[in-house]
C-alpha positions as CSV (number, residue, x, y, z in Angstrom):
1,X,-12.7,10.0,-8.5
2,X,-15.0,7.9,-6.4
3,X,-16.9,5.3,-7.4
4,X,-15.3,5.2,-11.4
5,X,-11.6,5.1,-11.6
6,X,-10.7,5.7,-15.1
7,X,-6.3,5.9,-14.4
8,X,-4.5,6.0,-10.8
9,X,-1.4,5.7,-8.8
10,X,-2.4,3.9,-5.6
11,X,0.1,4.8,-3.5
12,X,0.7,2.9,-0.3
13,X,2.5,2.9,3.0
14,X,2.7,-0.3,5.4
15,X,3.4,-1.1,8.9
16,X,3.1,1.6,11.7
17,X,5.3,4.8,11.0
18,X,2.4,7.1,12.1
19,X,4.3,10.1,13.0
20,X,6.4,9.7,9.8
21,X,3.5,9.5,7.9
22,X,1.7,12.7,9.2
23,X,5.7,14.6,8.8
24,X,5.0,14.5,4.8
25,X,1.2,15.0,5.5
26,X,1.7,18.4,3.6
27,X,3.9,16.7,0.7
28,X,0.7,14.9,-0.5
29,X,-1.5,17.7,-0.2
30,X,0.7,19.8,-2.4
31,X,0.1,17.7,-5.3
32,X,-3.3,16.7,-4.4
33,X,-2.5,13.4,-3.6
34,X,-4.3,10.8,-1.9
35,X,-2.8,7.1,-0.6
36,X,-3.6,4.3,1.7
37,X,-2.1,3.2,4.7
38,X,-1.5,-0.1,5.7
39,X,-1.8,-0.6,9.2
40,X,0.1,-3.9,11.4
41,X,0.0,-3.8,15.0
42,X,-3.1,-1.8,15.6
43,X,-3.6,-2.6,19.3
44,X,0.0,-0.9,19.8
45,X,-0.9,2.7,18.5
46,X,-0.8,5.8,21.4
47,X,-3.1,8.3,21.7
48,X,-0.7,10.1,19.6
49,X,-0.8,7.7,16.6
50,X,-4.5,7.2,16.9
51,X,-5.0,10.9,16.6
52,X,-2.3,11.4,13.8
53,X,-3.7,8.8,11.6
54,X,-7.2,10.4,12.5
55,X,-5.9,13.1,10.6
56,X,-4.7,11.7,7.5
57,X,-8.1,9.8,6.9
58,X,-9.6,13.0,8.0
59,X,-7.6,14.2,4.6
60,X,-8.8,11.8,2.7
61,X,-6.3,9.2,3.1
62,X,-7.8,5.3,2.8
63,X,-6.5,3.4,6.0
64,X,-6.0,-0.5,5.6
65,X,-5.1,-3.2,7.7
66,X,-2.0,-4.9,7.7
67,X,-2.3,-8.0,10.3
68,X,-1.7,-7.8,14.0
69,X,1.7,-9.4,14.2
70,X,2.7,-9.0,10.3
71,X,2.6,-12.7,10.0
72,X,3.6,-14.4,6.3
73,X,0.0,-15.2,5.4
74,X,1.1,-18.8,3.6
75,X,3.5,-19.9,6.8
76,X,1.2,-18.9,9.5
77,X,-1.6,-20.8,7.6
78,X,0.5,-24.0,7.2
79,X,1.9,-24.1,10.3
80,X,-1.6,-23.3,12.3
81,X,-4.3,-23.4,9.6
82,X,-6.5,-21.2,8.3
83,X,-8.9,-20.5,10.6
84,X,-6.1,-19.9,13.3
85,X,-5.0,-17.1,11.4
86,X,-7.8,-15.2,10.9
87,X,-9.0,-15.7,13.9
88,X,-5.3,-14.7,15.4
89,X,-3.9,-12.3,13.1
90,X,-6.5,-10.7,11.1
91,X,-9.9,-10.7,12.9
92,X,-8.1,-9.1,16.0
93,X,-6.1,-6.7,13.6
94,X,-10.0,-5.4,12.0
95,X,-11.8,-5.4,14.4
96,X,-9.2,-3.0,16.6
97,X,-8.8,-0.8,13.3
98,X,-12.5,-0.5,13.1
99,X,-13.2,0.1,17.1
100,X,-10.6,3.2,16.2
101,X,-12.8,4.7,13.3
102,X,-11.1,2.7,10.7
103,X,-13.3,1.0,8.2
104,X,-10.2,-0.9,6.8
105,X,-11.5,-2.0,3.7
106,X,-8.6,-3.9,2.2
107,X,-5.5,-5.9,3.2
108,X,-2.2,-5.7,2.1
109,X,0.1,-9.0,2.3
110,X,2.9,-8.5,4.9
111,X,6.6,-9.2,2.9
112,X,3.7,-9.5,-0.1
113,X,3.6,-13.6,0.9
114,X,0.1,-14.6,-0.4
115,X,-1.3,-18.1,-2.5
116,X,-4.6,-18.7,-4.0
117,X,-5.7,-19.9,-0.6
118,X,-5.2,-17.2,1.6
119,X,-6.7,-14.8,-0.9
120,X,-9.7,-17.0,-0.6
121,X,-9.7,-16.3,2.9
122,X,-9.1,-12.6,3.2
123,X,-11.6,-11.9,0.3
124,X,-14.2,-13.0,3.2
125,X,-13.5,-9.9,4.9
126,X,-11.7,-7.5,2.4
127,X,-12.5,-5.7,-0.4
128,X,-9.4,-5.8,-2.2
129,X,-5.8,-7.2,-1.1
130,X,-2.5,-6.3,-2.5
131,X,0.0,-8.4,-3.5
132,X,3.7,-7.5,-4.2
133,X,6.1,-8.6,-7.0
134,X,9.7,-9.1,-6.3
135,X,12.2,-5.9,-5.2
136,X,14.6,-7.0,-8.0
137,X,11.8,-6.7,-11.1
138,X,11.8,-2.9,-10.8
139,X,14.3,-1.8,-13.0
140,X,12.7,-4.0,-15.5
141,X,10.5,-2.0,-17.7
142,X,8.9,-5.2,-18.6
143,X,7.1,-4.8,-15.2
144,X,4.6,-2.3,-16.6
145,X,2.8,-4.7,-18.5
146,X,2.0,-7.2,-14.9
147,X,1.8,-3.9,-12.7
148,X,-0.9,-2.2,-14.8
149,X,-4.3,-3.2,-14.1
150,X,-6.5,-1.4,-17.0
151,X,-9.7,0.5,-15.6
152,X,-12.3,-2.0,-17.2
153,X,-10.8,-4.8,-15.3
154,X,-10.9,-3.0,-11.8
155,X,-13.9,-4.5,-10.7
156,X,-13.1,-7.5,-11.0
157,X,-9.4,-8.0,-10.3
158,X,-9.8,-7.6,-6.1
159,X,-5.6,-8.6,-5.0
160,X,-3.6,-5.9,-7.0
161,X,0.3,-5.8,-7.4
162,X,2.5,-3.8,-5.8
163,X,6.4,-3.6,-6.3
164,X,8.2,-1.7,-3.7
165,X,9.7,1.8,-4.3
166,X,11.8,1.7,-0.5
167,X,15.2,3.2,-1.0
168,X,16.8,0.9,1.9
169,X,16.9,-0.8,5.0
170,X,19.1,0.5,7.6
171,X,23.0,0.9,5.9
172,X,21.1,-1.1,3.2
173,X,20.6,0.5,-0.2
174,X,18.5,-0.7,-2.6
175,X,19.7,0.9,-5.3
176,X,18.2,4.1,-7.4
177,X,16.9,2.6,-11.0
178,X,13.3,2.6,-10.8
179,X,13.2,2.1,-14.5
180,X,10.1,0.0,-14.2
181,X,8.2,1.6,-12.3
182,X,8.7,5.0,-14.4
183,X,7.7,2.7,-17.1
184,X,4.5,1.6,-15.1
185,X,3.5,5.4,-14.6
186,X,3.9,6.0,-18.1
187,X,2.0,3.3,-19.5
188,X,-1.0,4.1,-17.3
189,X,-1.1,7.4,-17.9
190,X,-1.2,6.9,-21.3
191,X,-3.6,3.6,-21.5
192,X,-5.5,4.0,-18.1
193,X,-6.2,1.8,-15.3
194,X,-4.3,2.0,-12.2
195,X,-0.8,1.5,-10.9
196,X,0.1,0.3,-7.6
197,X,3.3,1.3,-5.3
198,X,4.4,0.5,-1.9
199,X,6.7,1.8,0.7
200,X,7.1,1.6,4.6
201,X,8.9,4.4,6.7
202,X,9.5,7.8,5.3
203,X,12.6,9.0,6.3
204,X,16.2,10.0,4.4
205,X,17.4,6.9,7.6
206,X,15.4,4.3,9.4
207,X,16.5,0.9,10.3
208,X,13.3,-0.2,8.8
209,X,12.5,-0.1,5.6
210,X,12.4,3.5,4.3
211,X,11.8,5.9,1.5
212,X,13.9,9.3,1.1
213,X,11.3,12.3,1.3
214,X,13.3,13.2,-1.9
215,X,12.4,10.1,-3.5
216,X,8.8,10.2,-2.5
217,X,8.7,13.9,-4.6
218,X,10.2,13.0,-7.0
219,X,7.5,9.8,-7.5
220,X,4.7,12.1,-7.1
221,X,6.2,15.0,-9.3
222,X,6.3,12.7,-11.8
223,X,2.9,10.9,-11.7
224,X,1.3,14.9,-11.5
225,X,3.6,15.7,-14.8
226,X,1.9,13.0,-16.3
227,X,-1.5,14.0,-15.4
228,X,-1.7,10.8,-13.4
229,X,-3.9,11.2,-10.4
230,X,-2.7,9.8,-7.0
231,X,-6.2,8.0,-5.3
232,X,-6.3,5.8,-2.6
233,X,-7.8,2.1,-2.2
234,X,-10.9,2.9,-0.6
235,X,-11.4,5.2,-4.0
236,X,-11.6,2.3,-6.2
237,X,-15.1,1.1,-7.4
């Protein structure tokens, strides 16, 4: 799929839940799929984690970065401007990832915050950044239509959308109607482009945010019933 992208579910994980990550390593090889993982506190990975996440880009897995602190991109740049935070919270967070093996060519927004500005900034060093679009929107089926992003625009459009697919936060719930995002799949498999989806922890509990194992299948049994192939962000052209 490299190189020309023609429709796509770009799965993605953030933060640093390395060992959860590698636990469903076999999951995404049983449907073939490939996703990107978004990587915060780099400098903190063990031997372990550096090894693990090895791995999984060793599988094909993209690995992004995710910031050093996983500072709000728009509030760290108004409270210390904007050469304070790449020069504090995304240079340091690149250059670790990439001193580790890691090209790390994209970003994804921690707690999706972004502006005009700081995408201005990132697109300096990244490739492609994604965004997020509220937790709320994705029962909405309307969200398909500002979720897909069709395949003869994927050159240009470099900050994708995301909406979250977590199933909670500690005792938090966030509820089960993904009716938008099923809607999203759909209406890429059957139009093209890609779709883009984001989750942190996997785990049926985590006081993080975290997506049941179940849940995960049953996204990814889904997109392969549709024919919809899962890629990662380092596929993209």
């Amino acid at each position: 799929m490299t190189g020309r992208v023609e429709r796509a579910l770009l799965l993605t994980f953030d933060d640093r839940h390395v060992r959860e990550w590698a636990a469903v390593a076999p999951l995404f090889a049983s449907y073939g799929a490939r996703v990107t993982f978004f990587v915060c506190e780099p400098d903190r990975l063990d031997r372990d984690e550096v090894r693990l996440l090895r791995g999984l880009a060793d599988d094909g897995h993209s690995i992004g970065c995710h910031g050093l602190r996983h500072e709000r991109a728009p509030d760290f740049v108004s409270a210390h401007g904007p050469a304070a935070y790449l020069d504090r919270e995304v240079v340091p967070a690149l250059e670790r990832l990439r001193r580790l093996g890691f090209p790390a060519r994209s970003f994804a927004y921690p707690c999706s915050a972004r502006d005009e500005e700081t995408d201005r900034l990132l697109l300096t060093l990244f490739e492609r950044l994604r965004g997020g679009v509220p937790v709320g929107r994705r029962a909405d089926p309307a969200l398909a239509d500002e979720l897909r992003v069709p395949a003869r625009d994927l050159t240009a459009r470099r900050v994708l959308p995301g909406c979250s697919v977590d199933s909670g936060r500690g005792a938090v719930a966030y509820g089960d109607d993904l009716g938008g995002v099923e809607a999203a799949l759909r209406r890429t498999a059957e139009e093209g482009g890609v779709v883009t989806l984001y989750a942190h922890c996997v785990a049926d509990a985590h006081p993080d945010n975290h997506v049941t194992p179940a849940r995960l299948d049953g996204l990814l049994s889904l997109a392969a019933g549709l024919s919809l192939p899962c890629a990662g962000f380092d596929e993209l052209p």
